[in-house]
N, C-alpha and C positions, 0 to 999 in steps of 0.2 A: 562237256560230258552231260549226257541227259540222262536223268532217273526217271525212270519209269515208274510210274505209282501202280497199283492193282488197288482194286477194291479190298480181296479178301489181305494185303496190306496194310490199308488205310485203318480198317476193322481191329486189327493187330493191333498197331500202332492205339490206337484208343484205348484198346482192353487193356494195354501197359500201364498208359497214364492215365487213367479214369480214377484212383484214387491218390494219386501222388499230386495233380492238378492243382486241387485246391483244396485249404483245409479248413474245418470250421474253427474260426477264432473266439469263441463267445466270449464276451466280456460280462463274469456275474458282478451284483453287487449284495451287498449284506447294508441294510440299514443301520445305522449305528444310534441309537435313542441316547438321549439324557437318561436324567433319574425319574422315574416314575412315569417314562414313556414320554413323556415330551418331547418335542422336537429340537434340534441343537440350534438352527436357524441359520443365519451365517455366519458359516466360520472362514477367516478370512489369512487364515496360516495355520500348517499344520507339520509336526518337526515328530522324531523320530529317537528319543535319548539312547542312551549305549546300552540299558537296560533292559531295551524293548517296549519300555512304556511311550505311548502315542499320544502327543499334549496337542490341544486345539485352541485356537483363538478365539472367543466367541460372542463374535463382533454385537448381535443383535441381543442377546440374552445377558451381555457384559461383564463378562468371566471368562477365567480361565481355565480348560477342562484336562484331565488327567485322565489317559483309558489302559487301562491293563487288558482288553479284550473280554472281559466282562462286567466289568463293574467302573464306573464313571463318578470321577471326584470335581465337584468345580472348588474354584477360588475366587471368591469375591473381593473389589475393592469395601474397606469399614474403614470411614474415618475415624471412628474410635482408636482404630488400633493401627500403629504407625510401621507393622510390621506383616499386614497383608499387603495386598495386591495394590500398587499403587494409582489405580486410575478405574472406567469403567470403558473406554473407549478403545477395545484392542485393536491392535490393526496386524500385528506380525507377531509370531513367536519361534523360538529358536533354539532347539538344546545341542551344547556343544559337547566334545572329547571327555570334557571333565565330569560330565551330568548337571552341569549347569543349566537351566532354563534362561532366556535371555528373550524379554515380554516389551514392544513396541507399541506405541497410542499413538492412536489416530489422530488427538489433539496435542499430542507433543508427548515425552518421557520415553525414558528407559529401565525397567524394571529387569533386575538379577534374582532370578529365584534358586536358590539351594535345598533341594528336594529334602538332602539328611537333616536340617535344620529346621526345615522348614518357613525360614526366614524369606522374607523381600529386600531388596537394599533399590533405593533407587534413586534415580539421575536425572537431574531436572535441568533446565533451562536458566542460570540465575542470570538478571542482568546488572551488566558491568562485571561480567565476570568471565573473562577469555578460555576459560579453562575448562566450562560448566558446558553440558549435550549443546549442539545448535537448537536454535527453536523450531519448533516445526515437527509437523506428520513422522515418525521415526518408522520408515517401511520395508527394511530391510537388514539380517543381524549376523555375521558371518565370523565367525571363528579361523585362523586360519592357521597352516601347519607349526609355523614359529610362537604361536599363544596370541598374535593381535587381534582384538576385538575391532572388527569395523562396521560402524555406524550407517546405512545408509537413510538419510532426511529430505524433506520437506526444501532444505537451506543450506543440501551441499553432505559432503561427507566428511563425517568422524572418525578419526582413532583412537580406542580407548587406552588409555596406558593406567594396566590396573593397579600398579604398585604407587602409583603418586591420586589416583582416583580424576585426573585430571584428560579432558579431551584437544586434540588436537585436530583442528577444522582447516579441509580443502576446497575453496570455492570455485565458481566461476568465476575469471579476468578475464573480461573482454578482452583486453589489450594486451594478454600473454597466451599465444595458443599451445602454448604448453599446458595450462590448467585445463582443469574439467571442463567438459561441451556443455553441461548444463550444472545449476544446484538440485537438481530435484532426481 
């Protein structure tokens, strides 16, 4: 079967799709500043709590940022006080179902932030103690439907099990390829 095309056709044919074609996608952005205009620098995880508040990592300024859409709260590590921020080195952050904040360092830790309390509780590396985060970069923090916290590290993967406060660690075995392809 042969179509015949005509010009005043083809003409047609364009005027149809001349705006259905293609559309413009723009992609805006809105700067988002610290306090007092400063820049936030890099943030190097950024999570979403159930409340709609926007929390940032903030890798280069070394805090933690809390954004309601106007107005921007950080949280500093203070050795003084054994109930901020634990570390200054963020590397991940993570709010899960409950409103929990769940704060990963780049040189090792895990910090649980409780927004209504305001509290930190955190989870270090002890050694000789099996039960304590793996050591190492903590870069990733996932909540998952059944309540398990897991851990992704530097030295493999953890599961937290929050009623004993105790981690359970998945490594790589070479010689099981059942385990993990990697610890990192």
């Amino acid at each position: 079967m042969k179509v015949k095309c005509t010009l005043p056709g083809i003409i047609f044919l364009l005027s149809i799709f001349r705006y259905g074609a293609a559309q413009e996608n723009a992609v805006k952005f809105n700067l988002v500043e610290g306090n007092n205009g400063e820049p936030l620098g890099n943030i190097t995880g950024i999570t979403q709590d159930p409340y709609g508040y926007m929390w940032f990592s903030g890798q280069q300024a070394n805090c933690l940022y809390k954004y309601d859409g106007n107005r921007m709260i950080s949280f500093r590590h203070d050795s003084s006080d054994a109930n901020s921020l634990g570390g200054s080195k963020l590397e991940t952050v993570y709010a899960d179902a409950k409103g929990m904040i769940w704060i990963g360092f780049f040189d090792g830790g895990l910090d649980k932030f409780n927004p209504a309390t305001g509290r930190f509780t955190h989870y270090r590396n002890i050694t000789n103690d099996p039960g304590s985060l793996s050591p190492g970069m903590v870069n990733v923090i996932l909540r998952v439907h059944n309540g398990t916290v897991w851990v992704g590290t530097a030295n493999g993967l953890d599961r937290f099990d929050e009623t004993n406060g105790k981690f359970i660690h998945y490594k790589n075995e070479t010689a099981n390829p059942l385990s993990l392809s990697s610890n990192v």
